[in-house]
C-alpha positions as CSV (number, residue, x, y, z in Angstrom):
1,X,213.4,229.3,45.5
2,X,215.8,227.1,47.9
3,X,212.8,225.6,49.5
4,X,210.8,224.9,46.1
5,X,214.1,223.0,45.2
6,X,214.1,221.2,48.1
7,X,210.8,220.1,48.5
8,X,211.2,218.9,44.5
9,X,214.3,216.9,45.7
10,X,212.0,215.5,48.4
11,X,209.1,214.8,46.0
12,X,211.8,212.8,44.0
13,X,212.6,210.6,47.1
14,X,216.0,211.9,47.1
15,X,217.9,211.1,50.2
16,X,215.3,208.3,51.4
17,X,213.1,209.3,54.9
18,X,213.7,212.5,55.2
19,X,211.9,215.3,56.6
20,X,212.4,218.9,55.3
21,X,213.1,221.7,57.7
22,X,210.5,223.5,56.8
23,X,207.4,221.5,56.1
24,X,208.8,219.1,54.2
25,X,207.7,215.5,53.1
26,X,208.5,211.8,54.7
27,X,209.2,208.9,52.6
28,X,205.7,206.7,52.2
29,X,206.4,203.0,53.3
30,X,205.3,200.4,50.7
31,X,201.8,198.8,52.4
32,X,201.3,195.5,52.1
33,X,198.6,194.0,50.1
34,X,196.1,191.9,51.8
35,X,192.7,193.0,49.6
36,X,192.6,188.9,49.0
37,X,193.7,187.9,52.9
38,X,190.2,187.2,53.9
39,X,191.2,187.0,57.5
40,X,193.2,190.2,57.7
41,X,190.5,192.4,55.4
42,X,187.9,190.9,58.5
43,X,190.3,192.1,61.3
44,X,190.5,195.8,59.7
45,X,187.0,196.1,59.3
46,X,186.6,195.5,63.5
47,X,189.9,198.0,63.6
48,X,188.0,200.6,61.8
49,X,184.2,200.0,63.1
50,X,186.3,199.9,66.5
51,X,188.5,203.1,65.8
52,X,187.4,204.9,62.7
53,X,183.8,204.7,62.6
54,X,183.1,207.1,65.8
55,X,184.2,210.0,64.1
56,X,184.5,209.1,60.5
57,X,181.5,207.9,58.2
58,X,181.8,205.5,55.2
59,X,178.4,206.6,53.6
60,X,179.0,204.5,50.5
61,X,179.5,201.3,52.1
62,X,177.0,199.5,53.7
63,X,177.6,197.0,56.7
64,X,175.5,193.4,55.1
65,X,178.5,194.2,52.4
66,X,181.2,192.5,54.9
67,X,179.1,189.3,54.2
68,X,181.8,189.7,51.0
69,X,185.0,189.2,53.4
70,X,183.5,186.4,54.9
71,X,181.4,188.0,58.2
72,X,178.5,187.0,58.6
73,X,175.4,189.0,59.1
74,X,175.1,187.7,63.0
75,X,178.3,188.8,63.1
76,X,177.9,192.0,62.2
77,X,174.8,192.5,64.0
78,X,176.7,191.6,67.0
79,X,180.4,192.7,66.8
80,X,180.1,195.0,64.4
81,X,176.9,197.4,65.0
82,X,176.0,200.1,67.2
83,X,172.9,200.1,68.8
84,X,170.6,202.2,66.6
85,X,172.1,200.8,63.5
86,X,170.2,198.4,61.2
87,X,172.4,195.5,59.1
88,X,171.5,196.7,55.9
89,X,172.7,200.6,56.8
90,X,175.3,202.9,55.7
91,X,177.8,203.0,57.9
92,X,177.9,206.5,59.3
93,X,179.9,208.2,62.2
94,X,178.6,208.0,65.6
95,X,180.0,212.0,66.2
96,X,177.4,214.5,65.7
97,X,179.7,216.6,62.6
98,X,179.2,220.5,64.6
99,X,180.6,218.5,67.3
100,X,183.5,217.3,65.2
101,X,184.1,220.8,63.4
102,X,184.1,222.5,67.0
103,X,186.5,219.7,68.6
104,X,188.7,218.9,65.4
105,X,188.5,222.3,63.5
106,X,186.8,220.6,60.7
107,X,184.6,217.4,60.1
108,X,186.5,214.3,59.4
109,X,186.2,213.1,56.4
110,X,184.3,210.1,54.6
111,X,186.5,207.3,54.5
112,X,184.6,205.5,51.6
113,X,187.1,206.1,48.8
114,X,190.2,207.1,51.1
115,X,192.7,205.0,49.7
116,X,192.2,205.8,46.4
117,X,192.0,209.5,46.9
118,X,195.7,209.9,49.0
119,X,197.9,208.3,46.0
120,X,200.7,210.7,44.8
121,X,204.2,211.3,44.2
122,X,205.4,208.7,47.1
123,X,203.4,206.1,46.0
124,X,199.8,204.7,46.4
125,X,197.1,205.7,48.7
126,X,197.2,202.8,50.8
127,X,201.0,203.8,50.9
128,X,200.3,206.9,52.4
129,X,197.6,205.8,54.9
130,X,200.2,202.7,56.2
131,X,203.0,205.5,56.4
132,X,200.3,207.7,58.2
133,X,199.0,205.5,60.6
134,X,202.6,204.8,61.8
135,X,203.9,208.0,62.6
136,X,202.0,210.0,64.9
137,X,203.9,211.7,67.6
138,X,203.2,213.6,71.0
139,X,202.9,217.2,70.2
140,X,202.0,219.2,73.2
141,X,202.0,222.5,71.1
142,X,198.9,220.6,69.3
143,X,195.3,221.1,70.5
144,X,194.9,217.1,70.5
145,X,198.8,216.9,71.5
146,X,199.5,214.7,68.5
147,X,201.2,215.4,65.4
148,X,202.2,213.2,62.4
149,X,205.4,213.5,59.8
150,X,203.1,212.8,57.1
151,X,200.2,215.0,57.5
152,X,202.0,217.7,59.4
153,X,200.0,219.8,62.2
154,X,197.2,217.7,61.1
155,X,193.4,218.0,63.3
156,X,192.8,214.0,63.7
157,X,194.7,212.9,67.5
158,X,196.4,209.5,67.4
159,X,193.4,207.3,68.2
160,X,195.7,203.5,67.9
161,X,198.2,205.0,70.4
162,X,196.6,202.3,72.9
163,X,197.7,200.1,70.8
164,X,201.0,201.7,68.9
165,X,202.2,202.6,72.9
166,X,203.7,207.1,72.9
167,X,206.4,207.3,70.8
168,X,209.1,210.6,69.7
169,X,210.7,211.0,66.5
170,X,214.4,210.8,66.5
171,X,216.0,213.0,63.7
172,X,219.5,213.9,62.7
173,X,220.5,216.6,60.4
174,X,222.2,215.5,57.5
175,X,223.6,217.9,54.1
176,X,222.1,216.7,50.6
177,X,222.8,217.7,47.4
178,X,224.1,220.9,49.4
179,X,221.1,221.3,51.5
180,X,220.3,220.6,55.2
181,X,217.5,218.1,55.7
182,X,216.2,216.5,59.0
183,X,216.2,212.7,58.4
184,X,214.4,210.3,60.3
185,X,216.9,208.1,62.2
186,X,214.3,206.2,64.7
187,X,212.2,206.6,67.2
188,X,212.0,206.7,71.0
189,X,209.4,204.5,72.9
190,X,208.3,207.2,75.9
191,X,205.5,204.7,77.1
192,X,204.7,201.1,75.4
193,X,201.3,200.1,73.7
194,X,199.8,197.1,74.0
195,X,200.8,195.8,70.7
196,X,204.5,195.2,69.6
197,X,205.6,197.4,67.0
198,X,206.0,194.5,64.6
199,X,202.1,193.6,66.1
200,X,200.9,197.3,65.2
201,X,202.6,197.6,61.7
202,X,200.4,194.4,61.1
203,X,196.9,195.5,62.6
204,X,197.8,198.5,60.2
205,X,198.4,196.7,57.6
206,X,195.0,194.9,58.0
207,X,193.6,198.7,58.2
208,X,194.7,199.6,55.3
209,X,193.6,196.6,53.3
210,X,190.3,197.0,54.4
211,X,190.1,200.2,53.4
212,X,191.3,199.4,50.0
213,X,188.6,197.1,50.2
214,X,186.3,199.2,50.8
215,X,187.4,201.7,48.4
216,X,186.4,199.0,45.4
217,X,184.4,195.8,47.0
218,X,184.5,194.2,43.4
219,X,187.9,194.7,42.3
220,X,188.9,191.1,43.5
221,X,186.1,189.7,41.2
222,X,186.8,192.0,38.7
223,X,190.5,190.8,38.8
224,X,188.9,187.3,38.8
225,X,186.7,187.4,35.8
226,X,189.1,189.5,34.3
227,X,191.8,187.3,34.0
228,X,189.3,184.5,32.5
229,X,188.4,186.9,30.2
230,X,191.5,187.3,28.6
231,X,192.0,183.3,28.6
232,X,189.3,183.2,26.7
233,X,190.3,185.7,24.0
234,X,193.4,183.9,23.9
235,X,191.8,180.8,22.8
236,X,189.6,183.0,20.6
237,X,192.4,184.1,19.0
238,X,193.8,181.0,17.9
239,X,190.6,179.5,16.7
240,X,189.8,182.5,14.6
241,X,193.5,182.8,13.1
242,X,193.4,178.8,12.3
243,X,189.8,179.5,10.5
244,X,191.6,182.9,8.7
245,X,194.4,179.9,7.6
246,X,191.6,177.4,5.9
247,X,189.3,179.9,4.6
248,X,192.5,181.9,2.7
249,X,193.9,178.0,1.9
250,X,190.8,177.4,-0.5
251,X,190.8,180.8,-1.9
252,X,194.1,180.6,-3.3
């Protein structure tokens, strides 16, 4: 019963970035939206063909659809292809998936619809994939000897930590509402990337937009037409309420 109470006081975001003793739950981060930064949504999509793509497929999103973000398809054909892939293609991992279950202890997962399957109690999905992204940890008890405070004892190593550099988790144990939490005070640098951290939070940023992206290609012409839409019912609705005036005028 203590824990169930705890982890609902976590779930609540009570006591801010904290992690529970005993599998507990970190804060999500709010991501930044860049699903209408053109140039940032075209730097995630080389982050994830560069990073993501090798073991994790997008099956419903095929590589001429970047022509949307502004990338053309000599572009992709050059930067963004692997050899044996055709323009026009899915885009599907480069890992073989018994490969992936017998390394990883399962086969990654389509990436597709990614950010809008993780959304929960701490917020969206791209939430939790920029909070995800951003704190992976050495674990040398781990078979890939990384870890992550979001996704706890989780298969997937740290791929960016070229970029993001080794880094611990620095935690201090703190009473809340009468019960002992592990809150995340900082983190230690062991060895640095090759990105500032300011530099990383960004290319994740760009990630994570992309992804979102990806999730729903239209949703920025949707949001487009949308709004016109409704302009034009507002003008609708004035018309029609003036012509409701003069018909009911010449009836009375």
């Amino acid at each position: 019963m203590k824990k169930l109470i705890l982890l609902a006081l976590l779930a609540l975001g009570l006591g801010g970035p904290a992690l529970a003793e005993e599998g507990g739950a970190v804060h999500w981060d709010k991501a930044p939206s860049r699903t209408n930064d053109l140039p940032a949504l075209q730097n995630g999509a080389k982050l994830f063909v560069n990073y993501c793509l090798s073991c994790h497929s997008a099956a419903y999103m095929r590589f001429n659809r970047l022509q949307d973000i502004g990338i053309s398809e000599q572009q992709i054909k050059d930067n963004l292809l692997f050899t044996t892939d055709k323009v026009g293609e899915t885009m599907k991992a480069a890992i073989d998936p018994k490969d992936a279950k017998d390394w990883f202890g399962a086969n990654p997962p389509d990436l597709t619809l990614i950010a809008r399957s993780r959304a929960g109690h701490g917020g969206s999905g791209a939430d939790y994939l920029y909070t995800y992204m951003r704190t992976f940890y050495r674990d040398p008890e781990r078979p890939t000897g990384w870890n992550n405070l979001v996704f706890p004892n989780v298969g997937m190593p740290h791929v960016l930590w070229e970029l993001q550099g080794v880094r611990e988790p620095v935690f201090e144990t703190v009473k809340e509402h009468g019960y002992e939490l592990k809150v995340l005070k900082g983190w230690n640098q062991v060895s640095p990337g090759t990105m500032t951290p300011l530099q990383y939070d960004q290319a994740i940023g760009d990630l994570v937009g992309y992804l979102q992206w990806m999730g729903e290609p239209a949703q920025n012409h949707r949001v487009r037409v949308g709004a016109w839409v409704l302009i034009f019912l507002a003008f609708l609705t004035v018309i029609v309420w003036r012509l409701n005036a003069a018909f009911w005028k010449d009836v009375k």
